[in-house]
C-alpha positions in Angstrom: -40.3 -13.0 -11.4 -38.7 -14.8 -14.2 -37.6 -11.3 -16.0 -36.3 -9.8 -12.5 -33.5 -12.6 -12.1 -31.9 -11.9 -15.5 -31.9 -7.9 -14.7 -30.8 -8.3 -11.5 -28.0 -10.3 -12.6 -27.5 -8.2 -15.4 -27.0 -5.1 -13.0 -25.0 -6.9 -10.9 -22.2 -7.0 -13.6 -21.9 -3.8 -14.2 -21.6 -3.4 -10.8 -18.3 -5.8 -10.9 -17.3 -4.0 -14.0 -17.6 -0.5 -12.7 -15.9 -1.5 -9.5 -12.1 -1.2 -10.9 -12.8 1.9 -12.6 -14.5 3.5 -9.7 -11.4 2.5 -7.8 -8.8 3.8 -10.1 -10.8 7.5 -9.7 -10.1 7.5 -5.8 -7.2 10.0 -5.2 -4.1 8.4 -3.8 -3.1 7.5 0.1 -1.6 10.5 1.5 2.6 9.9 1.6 3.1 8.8 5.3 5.6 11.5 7.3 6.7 11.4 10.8 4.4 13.4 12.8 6.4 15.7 15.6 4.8 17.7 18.4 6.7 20.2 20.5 5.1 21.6 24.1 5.5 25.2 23.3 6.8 27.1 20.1 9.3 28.1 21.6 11.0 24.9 23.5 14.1 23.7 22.4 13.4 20.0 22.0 10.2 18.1 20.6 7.4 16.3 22.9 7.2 13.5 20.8 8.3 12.1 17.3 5.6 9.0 15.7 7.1 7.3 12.8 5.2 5.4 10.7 5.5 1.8 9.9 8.1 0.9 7.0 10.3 3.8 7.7 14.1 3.3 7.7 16.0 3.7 10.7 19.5 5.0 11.6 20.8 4.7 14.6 24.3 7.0 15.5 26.7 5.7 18.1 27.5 8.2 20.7 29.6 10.6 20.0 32.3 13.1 21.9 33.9 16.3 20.7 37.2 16.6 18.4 40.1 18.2 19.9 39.9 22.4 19.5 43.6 21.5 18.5 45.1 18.0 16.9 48.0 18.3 18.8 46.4 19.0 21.8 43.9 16.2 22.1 43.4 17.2 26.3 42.0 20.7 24.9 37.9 19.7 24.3 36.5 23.3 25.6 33.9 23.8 27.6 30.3 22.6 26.7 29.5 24.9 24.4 32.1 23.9 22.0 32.2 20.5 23.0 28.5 20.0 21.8 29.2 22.1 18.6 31.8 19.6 17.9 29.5 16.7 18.4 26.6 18.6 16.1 28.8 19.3 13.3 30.4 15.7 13.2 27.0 14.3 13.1 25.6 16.7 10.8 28.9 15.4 8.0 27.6 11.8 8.8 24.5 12.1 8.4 24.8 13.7 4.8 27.6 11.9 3.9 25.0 8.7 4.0 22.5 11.1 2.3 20.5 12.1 6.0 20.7 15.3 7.5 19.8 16.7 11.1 16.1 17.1 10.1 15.8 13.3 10.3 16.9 12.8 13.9 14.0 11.7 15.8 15.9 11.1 19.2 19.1 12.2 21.1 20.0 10.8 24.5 22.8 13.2 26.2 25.1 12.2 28.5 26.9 15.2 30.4 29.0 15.5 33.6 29.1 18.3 35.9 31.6 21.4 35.1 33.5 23.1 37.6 32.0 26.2 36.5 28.8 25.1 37.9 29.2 23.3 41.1 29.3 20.4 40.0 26.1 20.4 37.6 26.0 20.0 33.7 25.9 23.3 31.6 22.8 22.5 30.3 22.1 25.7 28.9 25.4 26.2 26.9 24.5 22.8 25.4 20.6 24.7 24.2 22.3 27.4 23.0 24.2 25.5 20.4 21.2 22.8 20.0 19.2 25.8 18.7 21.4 26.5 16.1 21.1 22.9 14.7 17.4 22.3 15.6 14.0 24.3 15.6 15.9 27.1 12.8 14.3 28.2 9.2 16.5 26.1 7.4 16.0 23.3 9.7 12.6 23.7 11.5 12.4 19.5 13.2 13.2 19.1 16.7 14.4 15.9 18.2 12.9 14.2 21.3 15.8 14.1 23.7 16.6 12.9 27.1 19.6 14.5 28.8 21.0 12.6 31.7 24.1 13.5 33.9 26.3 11.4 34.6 29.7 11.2 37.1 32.5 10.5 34.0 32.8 9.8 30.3 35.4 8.3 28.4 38.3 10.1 29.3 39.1 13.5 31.4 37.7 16.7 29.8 34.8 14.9 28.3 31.9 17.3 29.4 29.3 15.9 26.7 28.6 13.0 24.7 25.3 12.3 22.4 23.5 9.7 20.7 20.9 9.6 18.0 18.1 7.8 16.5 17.4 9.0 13.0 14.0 7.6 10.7 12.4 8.7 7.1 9.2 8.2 6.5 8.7 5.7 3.1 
């Protein structure tokens, strides 16, 4: 009994002493990323965005389109252009801060109803142009959105105005 205690003590250290070195063999955590699901392959916008804990956020004010023409600041054009206005000025802040549209997690869009279409947002012309930005080779992430309309924006001529929630991963 007596020879047993020393051994057993004995093996316990190595135990402790083989512990740290055992640990420094394990292979490191996996980088966290935001994980992004879609409901088809072939929708325009994704189902959901989960961003892990520690990741920066940005969050961009909404934003309306640029005049087609300085000196005509009335002439937005219709929604299509509108909303390419909106992606591109987003797209300059978001690198100019070292982000890009790859990063945007969520968009909220506020639209108002067009002539053109009784009275309804142009919903589609706005896809149209979000599928250039969004869901592309160069650019494969899709943000969550919610688009809402709504009876006015800022000022007459205002068909679109969008909001965003951008996040990396640590």
């Amino acid at each position: 009994m007596m020879m047993r205690l020393p051994v057993t003590l004995a093996a316990a250290g190595l135990a402790l002493l083989a512990a740290p070195a055992m640990a420094a063999t394990k292979a490191p955590a996996p980088k966290p990323v935001i994980e992004r699901t879609a409901s088809s392959p072939t929708a325009v916008i994704g189902s959901t965005a989960l961003v892990p804990v520690g990741s920066k956020t940005l969050y961009l004010s909404g934003s309306t389109a640029s005049p087609i023409d300085p000196a005509k600041p009335e002439e937005l054009g219709d929604t299509a252009t509108q909303t390419k206005s909106i992606l591109s000025k987003m797209k300059a802040q978001l690198e100019g801060m070292g982000w890009g549209m790859g990063d945007i997690v969520k968009m909220t869009v506020f639209m108002v109803g067009v002539p053109e279409k009784g009275g309804r947002m142009d919903n589609g012309a706005m896809n149209e142009v979000f599928k250039t930005y969004f869901g592309t080779a160069e650019q494969p992430n899709k943000p969550t959105r919610s688009t809402v309309q709504v009876a006015a924006l800022g000022r007459p001529g205002i068909y679109i105005e969008i909001e965003a929630i951008a996040a990396k991963a640590p």
